[in-house]
Every structure is written in structure tokens, then in C-alpha cells.
mmCIF file of the N, C-alpha and C atoms, coordinates in Angstrom:
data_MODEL
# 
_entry.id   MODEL 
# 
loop_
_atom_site.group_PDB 
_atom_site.id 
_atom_site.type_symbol 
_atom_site.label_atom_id 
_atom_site.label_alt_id 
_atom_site.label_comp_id 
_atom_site.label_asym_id 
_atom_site.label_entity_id 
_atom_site.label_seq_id 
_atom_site.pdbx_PDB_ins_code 
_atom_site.Cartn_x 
_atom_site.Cartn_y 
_atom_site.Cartn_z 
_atom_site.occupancy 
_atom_site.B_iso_or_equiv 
_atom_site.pdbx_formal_charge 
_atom_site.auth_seq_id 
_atom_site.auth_comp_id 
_atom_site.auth_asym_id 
_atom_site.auth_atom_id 
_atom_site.pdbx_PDB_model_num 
ATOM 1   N N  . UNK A 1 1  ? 0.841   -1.188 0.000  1.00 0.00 ? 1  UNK A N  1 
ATOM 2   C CA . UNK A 1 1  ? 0.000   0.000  0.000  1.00 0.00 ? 1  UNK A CA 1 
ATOM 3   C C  . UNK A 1 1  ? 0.882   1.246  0.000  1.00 0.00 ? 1  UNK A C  1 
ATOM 4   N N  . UNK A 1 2  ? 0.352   2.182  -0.751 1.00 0.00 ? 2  UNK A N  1 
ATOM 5   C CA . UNK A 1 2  ? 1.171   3.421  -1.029 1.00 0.00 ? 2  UNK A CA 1 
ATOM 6   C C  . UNK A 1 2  ? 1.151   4.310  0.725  1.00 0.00 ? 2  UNK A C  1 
ATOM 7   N N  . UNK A 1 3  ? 2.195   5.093  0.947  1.00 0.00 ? 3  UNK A N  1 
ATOM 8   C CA . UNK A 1 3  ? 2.129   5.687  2.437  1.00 0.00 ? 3  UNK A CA 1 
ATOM 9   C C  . UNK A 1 3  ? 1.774   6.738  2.070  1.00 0.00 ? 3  UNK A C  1 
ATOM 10  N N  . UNK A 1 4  ? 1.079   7.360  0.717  1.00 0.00 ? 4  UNK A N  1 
ATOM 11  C CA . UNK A 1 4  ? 0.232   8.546  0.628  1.00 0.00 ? 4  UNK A CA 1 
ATOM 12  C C  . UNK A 1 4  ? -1.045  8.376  0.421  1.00 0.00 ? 4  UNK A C  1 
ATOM 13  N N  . UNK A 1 5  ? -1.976  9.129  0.227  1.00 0.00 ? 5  UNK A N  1 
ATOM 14  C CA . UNK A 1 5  ? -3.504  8.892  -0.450 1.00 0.00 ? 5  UNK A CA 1 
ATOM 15  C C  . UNK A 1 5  ? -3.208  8.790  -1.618 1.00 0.00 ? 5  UNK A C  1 
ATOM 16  N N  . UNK A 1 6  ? -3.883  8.042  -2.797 1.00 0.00 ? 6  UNK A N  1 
ATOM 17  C CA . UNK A 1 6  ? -4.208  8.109  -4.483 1.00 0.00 ? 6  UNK A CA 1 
ATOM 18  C C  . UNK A 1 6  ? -4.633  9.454  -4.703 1.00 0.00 ? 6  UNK A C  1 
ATOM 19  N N  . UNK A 1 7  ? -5.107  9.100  -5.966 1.00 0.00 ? 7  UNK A N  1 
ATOM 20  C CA . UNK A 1 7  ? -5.933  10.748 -6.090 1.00 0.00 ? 7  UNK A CA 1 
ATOM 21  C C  . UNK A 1 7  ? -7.873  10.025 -5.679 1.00 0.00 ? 7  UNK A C  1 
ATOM 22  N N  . UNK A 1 8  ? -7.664  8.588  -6.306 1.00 0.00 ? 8  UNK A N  1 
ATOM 23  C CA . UNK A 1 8  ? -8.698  8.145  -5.671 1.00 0.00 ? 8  UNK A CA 1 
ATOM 24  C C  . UNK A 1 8  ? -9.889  7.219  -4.448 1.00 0.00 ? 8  UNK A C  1 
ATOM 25  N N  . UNK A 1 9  ? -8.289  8.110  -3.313 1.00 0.00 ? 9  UNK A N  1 
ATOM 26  C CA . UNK A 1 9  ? -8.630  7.576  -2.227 1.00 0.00 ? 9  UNK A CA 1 
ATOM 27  C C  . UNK A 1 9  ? -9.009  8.670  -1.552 1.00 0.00 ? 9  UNK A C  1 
ATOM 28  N N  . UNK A 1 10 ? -10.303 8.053  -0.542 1.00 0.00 ? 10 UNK A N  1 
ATOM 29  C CA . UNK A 1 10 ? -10.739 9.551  0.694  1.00 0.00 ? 10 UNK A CA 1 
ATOM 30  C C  . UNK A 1 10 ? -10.220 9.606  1.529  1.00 0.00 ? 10 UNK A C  1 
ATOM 31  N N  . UNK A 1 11 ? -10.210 10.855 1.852  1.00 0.00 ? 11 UNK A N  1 
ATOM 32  C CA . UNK A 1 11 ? -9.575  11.591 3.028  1.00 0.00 ? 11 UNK A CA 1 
ATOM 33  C C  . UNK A 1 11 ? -10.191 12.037 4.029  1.00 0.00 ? 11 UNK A C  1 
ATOM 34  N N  . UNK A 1 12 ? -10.468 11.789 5.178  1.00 0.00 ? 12 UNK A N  1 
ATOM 35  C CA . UNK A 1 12 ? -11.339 12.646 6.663  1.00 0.00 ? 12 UNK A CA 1 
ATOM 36  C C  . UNK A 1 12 ? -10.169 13.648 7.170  1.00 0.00 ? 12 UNK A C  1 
ATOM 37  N N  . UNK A 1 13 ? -10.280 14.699 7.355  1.00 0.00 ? 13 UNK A N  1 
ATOM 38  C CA . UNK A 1 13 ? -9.437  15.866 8.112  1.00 0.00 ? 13 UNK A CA 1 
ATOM 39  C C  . UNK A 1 13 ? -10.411 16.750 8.707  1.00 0.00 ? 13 UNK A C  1 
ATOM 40  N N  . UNK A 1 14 ? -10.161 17.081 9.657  1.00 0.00 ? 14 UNK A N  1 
ATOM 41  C CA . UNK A 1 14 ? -10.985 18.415 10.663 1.00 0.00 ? 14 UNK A CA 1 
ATOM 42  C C  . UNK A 1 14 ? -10.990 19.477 10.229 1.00 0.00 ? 14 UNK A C  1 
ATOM 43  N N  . UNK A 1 15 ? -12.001 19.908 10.484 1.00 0.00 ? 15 UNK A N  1 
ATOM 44  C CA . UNK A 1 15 ? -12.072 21.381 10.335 1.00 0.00 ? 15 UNK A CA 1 
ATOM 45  C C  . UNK A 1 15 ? -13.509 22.079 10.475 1.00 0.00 ? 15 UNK A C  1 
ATOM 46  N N  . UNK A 1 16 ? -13.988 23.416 10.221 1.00 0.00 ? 16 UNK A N  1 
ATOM 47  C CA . UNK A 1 16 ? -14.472 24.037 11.339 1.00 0.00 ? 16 UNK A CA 1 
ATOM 48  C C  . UNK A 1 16 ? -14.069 24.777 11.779 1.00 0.00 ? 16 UNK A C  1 
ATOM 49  N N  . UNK A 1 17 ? -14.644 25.502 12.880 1.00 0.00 ? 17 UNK A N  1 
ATOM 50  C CA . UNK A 1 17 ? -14.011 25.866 14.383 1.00 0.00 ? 17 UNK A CA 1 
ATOM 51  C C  . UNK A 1 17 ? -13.821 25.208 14.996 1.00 0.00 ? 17 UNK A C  1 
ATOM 52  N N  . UNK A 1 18 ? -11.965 25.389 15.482 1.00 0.00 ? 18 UNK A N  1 
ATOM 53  C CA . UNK A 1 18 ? -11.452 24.498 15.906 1.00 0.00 ? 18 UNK A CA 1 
ATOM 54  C C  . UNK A 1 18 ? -11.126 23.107 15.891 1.00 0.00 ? 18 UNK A C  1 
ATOM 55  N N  . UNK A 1 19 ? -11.696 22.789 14.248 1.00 0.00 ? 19 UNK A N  1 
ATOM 56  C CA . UNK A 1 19 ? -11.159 21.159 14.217 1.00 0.00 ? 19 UNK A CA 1 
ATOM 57  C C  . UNK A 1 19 ? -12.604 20.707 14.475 1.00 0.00 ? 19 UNK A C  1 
ATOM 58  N N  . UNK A 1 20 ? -13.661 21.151 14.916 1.00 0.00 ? 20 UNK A N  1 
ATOM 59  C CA . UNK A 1 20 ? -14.994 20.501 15.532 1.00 0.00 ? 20 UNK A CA 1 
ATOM 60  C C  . UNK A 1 20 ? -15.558 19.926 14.534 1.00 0.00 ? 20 UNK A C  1 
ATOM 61  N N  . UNK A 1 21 ? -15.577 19.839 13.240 1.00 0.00 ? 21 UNK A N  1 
ATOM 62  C CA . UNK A 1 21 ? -16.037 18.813 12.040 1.00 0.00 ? 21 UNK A CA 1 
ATOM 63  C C  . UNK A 1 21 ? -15.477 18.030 11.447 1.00 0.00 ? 21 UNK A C  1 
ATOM 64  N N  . UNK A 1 22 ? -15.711 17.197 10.937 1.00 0.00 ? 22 UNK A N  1 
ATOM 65  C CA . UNK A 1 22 ? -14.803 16.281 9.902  1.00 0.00 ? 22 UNK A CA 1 
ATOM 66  C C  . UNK A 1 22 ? -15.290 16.400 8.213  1.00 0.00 ? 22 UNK A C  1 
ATOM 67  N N  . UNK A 1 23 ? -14.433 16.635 7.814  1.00 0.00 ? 23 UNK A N  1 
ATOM 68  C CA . UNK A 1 23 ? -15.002 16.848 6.417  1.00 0.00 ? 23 UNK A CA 1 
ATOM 69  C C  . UNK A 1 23 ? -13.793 15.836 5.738  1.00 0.00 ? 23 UNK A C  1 
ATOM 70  N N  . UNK A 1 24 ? -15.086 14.999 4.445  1.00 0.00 ? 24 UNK A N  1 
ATOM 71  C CA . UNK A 1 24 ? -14.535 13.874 3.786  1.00 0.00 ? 24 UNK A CA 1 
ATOM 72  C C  . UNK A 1 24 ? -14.524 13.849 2.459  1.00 0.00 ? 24 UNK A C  1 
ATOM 73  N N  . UNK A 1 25 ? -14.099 13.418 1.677  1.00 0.00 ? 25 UNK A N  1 
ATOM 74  C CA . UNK A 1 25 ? -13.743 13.412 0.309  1.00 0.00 ? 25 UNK A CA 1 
ATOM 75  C C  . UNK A 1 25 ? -12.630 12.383 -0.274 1.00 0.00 ? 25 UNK A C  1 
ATOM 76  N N  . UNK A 1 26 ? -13.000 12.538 -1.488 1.00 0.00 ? 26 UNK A N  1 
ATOM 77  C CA . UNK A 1 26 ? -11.500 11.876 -2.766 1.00 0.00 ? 26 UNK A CA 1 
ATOM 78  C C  . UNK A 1 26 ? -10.382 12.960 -2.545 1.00 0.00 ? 26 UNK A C  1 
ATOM 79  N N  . UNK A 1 27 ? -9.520  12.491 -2.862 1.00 0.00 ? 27 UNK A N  1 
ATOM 80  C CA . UNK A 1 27 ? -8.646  13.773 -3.001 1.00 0.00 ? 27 UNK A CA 1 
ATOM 81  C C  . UNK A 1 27 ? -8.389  14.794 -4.188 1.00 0.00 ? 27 UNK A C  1 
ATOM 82  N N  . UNK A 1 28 ? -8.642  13.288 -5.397 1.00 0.00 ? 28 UNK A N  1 
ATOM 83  C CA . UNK A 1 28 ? -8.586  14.419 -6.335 1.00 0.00 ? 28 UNK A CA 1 
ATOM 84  C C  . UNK A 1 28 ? -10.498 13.619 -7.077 1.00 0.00 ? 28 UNK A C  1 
ATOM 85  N N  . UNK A 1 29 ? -11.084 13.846 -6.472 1.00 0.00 ? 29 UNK A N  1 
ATOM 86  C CA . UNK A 1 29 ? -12.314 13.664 -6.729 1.00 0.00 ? 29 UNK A CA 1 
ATOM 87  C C  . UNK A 1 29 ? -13.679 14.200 -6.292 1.00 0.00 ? 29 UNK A C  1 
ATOM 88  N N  . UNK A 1 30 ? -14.716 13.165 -5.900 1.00 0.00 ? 30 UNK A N  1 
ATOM 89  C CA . UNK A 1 30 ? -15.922 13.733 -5.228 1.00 0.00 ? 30 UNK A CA 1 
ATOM 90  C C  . UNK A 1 30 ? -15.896 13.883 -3.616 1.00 0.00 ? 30 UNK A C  1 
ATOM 91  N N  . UNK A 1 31 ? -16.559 15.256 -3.569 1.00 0.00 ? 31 UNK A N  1 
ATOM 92  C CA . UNK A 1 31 ? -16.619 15.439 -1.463 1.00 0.00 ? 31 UNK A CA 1 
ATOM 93  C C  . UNK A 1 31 ? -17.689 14.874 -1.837 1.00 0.00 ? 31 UNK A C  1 
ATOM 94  N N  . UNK A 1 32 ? -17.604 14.279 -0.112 1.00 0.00 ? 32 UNK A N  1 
ATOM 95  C CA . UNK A 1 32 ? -18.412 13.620 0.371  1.00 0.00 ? 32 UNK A CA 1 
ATOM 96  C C  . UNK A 1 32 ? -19.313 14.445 1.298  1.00 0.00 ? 32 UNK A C  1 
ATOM 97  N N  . UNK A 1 33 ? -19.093 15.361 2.075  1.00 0.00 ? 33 UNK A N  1 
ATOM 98  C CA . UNK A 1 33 ? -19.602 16.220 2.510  1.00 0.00 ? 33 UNK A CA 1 
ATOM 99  C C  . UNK A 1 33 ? -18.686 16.822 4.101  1.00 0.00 ? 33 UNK A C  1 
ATOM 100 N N  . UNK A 1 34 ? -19.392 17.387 4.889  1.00 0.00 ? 34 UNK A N  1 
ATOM 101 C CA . UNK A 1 34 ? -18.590 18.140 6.352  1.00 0.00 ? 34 UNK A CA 1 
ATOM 102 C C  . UNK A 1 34 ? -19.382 17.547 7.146  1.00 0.00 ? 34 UNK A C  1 
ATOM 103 N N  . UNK A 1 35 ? -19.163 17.222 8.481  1.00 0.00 ? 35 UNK A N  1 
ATOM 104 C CA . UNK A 1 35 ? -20.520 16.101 9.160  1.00 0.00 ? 35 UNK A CA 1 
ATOM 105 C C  . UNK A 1 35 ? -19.935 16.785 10.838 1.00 0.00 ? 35 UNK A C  1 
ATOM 106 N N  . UNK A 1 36 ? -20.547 16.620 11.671 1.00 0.00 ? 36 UNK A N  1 
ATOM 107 C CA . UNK A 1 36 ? -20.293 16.468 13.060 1.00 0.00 ? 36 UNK A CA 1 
ATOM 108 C C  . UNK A 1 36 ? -19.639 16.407 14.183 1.00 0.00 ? 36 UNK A C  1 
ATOM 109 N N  . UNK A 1 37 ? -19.506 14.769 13.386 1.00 0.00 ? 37 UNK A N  1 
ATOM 110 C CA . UNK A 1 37 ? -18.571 14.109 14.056 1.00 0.00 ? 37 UNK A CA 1 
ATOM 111 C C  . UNK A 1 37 ? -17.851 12.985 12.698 1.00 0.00 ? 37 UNK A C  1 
ATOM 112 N N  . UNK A 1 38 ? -16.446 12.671 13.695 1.00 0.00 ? 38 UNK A N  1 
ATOM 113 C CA . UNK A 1 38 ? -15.710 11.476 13.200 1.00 0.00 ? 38 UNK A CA 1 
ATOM 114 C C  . UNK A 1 38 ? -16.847 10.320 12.632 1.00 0.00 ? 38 UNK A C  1 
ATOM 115 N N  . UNK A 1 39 ? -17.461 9.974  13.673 1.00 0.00 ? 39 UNK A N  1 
ATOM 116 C CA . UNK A 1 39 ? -18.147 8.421  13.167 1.00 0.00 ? 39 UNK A CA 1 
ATOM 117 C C  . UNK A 1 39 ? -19.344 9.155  12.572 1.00 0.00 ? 39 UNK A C  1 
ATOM 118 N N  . UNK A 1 40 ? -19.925 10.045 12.357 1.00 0.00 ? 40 UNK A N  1 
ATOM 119 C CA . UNK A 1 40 ? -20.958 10.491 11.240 1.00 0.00 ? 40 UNK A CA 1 
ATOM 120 C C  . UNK A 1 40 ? -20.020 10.539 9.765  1.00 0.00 ? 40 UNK A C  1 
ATOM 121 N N  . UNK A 1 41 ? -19.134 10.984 10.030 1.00 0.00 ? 41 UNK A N  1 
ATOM 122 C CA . UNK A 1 41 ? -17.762 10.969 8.333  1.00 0.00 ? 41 UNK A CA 1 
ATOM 123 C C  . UNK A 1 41 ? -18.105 9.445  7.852  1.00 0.00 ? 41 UNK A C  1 
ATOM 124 N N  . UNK A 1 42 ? -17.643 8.603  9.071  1.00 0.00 ? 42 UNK A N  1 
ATOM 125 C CA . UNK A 1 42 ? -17.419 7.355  8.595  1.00 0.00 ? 42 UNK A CA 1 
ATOM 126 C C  . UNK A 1 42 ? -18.649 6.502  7.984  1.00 0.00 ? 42 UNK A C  1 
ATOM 127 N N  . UNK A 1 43 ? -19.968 7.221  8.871  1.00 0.00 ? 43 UNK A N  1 
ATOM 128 C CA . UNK A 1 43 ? -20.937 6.357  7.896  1.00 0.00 ? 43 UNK A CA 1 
ATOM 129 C C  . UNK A 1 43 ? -21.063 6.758  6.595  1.00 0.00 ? 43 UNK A C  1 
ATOM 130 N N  . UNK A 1 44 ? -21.096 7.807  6.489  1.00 0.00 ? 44 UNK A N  1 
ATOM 131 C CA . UNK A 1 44 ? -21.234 8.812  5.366  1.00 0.00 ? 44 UNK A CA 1 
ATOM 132 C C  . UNK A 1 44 ? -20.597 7.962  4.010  1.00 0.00 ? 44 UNK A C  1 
ATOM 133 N N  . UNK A 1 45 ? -19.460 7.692  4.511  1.00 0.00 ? 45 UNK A N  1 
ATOM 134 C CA . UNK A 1 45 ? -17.926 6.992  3.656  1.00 0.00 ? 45 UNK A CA 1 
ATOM 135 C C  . UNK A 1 45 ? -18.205 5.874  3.247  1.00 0.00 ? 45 UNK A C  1 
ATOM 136 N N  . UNK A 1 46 ? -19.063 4.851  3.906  1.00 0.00 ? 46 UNK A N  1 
ATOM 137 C CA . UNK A 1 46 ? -19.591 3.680  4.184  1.00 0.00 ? 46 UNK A CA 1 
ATOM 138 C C  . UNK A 1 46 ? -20.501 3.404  3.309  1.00 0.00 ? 46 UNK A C  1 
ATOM 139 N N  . UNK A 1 47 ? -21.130 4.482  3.096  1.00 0.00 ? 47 UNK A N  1 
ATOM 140 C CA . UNK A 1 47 ? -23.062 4.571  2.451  1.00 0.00 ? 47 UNK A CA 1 
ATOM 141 C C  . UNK A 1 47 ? -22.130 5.277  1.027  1.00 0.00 ? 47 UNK A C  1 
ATOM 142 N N  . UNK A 1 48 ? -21.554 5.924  1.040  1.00 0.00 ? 48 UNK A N  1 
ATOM 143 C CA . UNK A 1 48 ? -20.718 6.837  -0.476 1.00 0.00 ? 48 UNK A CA 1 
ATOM 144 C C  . UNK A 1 48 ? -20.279 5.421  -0.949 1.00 0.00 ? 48 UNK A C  1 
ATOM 145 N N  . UNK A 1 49 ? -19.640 4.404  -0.485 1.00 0.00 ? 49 UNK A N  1 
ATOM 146 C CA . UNK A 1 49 ? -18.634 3.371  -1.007 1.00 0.00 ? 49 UNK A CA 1 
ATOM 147 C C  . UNK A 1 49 ? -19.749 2.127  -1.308 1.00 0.00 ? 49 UNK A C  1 
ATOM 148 N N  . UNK A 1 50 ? -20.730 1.934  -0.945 1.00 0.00 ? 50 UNK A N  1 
ATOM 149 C CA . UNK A 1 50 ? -21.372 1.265  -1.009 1.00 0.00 ? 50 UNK A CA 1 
ATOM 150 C C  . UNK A 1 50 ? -22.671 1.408  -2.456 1.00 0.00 ? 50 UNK A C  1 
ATOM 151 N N  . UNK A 1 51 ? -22.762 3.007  -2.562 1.00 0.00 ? 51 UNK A N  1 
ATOM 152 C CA . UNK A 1 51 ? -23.423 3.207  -3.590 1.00 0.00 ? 51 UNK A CA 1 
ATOM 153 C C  . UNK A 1 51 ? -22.986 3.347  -4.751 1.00 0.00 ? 51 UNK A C  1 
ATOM 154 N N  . UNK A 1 52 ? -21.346 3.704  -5.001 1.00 0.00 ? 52 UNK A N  1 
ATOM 155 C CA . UNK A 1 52 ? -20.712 3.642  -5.840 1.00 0.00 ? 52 UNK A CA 1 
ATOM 156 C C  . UNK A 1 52 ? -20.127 2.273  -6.581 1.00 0.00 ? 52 UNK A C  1 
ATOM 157 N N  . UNK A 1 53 ? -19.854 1.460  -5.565 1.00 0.00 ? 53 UNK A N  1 
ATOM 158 C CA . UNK A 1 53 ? -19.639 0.204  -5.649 1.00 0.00 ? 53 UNK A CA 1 
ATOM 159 C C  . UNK A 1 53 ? -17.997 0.117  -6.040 1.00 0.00 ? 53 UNK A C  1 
ATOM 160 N N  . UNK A 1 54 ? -17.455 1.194  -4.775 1.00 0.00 ? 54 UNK A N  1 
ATOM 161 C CA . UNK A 1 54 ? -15.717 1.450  -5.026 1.00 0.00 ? 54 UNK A CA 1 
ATOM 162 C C  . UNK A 1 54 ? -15.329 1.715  -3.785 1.00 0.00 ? 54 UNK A C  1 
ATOM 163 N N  . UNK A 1 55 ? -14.777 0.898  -3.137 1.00 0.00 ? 55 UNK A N  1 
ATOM 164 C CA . UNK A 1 55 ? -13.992 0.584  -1.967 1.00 0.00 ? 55 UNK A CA 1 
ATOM 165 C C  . UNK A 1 55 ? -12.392 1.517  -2.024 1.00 0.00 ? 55 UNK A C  1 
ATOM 166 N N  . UNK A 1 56 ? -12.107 2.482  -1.987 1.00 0.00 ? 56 UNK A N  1 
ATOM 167 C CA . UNK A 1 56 ? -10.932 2.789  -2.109 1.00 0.00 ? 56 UNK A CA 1 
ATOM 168 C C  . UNK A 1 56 ? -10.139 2.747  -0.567 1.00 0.00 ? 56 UNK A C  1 
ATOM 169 N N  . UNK A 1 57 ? -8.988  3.388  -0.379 1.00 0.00 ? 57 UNK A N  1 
ATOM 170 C CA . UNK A 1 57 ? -8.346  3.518  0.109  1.00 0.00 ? 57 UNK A CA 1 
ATOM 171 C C  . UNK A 1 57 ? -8.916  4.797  1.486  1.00 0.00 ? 57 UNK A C  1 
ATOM 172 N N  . UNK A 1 58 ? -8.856  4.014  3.071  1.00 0.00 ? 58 UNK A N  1 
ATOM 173 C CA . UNK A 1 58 ? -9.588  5.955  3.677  1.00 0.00 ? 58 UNK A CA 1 
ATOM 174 C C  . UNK A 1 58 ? -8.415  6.128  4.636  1.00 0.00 ? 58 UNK A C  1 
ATOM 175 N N  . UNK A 1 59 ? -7.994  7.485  4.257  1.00 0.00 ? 59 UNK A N  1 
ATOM 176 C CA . UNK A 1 59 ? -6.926  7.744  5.036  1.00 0.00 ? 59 UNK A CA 1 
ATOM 177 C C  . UNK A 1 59 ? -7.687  9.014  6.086  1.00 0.00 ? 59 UNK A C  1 
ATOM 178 N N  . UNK A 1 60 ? -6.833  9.422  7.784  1.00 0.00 ? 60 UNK A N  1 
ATOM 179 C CA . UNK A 1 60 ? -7.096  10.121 8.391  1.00 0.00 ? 60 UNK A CA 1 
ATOM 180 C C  . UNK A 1 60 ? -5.687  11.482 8.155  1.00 0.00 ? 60 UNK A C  1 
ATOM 181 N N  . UNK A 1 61 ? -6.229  12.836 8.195  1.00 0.00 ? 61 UNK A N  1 
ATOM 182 C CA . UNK A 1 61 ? -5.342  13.735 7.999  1.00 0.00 ? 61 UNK A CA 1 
ATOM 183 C C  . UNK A 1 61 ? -5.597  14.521 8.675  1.00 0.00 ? 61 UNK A C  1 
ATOM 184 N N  . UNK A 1 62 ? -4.314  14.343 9.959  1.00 0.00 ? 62 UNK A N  1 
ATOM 185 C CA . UNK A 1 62 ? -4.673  15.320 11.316 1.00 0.00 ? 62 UNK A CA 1 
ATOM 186 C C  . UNK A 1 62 ? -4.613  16.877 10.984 1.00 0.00 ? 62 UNK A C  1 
ATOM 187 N N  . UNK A 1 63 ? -4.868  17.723 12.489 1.00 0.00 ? 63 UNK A N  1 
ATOM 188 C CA . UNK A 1 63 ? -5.078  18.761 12.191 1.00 0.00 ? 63 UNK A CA 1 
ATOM 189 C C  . UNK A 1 63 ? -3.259  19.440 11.891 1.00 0.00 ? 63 UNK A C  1 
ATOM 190 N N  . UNK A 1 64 ? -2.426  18.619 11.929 1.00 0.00 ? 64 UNK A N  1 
ATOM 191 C CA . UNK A 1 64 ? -1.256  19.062 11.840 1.00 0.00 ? 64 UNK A CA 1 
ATOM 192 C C  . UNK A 1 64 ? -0.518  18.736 10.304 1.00 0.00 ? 64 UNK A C  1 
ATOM 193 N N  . UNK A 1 65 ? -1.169  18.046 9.436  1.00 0.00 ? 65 UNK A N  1 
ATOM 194 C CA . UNK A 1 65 ? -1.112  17.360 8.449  1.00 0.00 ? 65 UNK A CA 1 
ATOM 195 C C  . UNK A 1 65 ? -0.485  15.886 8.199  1.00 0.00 ? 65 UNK A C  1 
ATOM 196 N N  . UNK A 1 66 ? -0.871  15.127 9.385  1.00 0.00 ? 66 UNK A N  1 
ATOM 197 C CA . UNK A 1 66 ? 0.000   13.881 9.191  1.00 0.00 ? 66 UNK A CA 1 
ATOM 198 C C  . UNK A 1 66 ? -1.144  12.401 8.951  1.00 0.00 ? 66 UNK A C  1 
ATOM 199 N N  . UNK A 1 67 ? -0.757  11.951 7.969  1.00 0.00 ? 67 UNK A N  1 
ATOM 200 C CA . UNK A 1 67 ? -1.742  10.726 7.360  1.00 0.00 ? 67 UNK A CA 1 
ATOM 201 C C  . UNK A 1 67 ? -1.525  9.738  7.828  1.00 0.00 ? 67 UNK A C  1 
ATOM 202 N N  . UNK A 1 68 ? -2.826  9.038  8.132  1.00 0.00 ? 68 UNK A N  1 
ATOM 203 C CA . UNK A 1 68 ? -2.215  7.419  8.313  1.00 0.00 ? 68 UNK A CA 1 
ATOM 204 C C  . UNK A 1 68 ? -3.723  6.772  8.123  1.00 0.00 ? 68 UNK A C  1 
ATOM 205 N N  . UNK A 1 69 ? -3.647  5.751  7.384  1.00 0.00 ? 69 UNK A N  1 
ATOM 206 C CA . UNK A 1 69 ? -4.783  5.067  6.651  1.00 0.00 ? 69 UNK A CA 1 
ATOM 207 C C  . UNK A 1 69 ? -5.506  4.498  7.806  1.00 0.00 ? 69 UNK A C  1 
ATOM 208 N N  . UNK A 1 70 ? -6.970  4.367  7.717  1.00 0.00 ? 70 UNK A N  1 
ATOM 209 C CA . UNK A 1 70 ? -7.774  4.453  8.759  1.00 0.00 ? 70 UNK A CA 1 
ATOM 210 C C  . UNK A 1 70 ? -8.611  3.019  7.918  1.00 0.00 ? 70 UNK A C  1 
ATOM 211 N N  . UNK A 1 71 ? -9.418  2.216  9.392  1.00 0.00 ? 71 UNK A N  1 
ATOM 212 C CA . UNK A 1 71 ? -9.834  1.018  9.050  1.00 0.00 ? 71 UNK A CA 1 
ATOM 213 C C  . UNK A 1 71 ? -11.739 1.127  9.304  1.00 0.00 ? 71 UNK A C  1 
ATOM 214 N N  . UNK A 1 72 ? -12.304 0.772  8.620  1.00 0.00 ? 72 UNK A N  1 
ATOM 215 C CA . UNK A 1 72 ? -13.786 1.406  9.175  1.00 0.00 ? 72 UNK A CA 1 
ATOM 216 C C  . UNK A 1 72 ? -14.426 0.633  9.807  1.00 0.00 ? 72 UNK A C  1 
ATOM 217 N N  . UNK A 1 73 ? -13.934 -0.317 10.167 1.00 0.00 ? 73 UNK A N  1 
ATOM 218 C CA . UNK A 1 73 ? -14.627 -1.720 11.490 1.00 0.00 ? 73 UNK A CA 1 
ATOM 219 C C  . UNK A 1 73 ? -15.347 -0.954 12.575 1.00 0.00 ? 73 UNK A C  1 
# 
């Protein structure tokens, strides 16, 4: 597995005020939208991957910019 995102893998990173949302997307593709919370992103990601019928790659990208691929169990 690549130690970056694809262009068609999603990404969850914070943001908001103060980091208080998670907003999700492809990177170089479709948002998914800005949600709540963390586990509202993840269903979101879940129900997006499921209707598309494309499992990609979901990485997390802190508020400091550091990635590390995230598991949705």
C-alpha cells in the first residue's frame, strides 16, 4: 500500500471551528460532505462506497497534516 492517499482515495481531516467537524472526500475527486462528528464521516464513507460500488483507500489527515490510513470496522 502506497504511504500517501491516491488521487482516488478519501480523506477525513478536521475542520471548522477548531477542528470541531470532519469533512470527507476523494482527493482528487468527489466530497463527500462536512458532518459532526468522526463516526458520522465514517458512515457517510460507508453509504458513499457502497453506492458507488468502489472501496478505495480511507486515510485520516490530522489537524497538523499527518496521514495514516484508517480502518472502518
Amino acid at each position: 500500500m502506497n504511504m500517501e492517499p491516491c488521487d482516488e482515495d478519501i480523506v477525513l481531516s478536521p475542520c471548522g471551528p477548531l477542528g470541531s467537524r470532519t469533512s470527507a472526500g476523494q482527493v482528487a475527486g468527489e466530497w463527500i460532505g462536512e458532518f459532526n462528528t468522526t463516526d458520522a464521516a465514517i458512515s457517510a464513507v460507508k453509504a458513499w462506497m457502497e453506492t458507488n460500488k468502489f472501496w478505495p483507500a480511507v486515510w485520516y489527515c490530522s489537524d497538523h497534516g499527518n496521514m495514516s490510513v484508517m480502518t472502518l470496522e
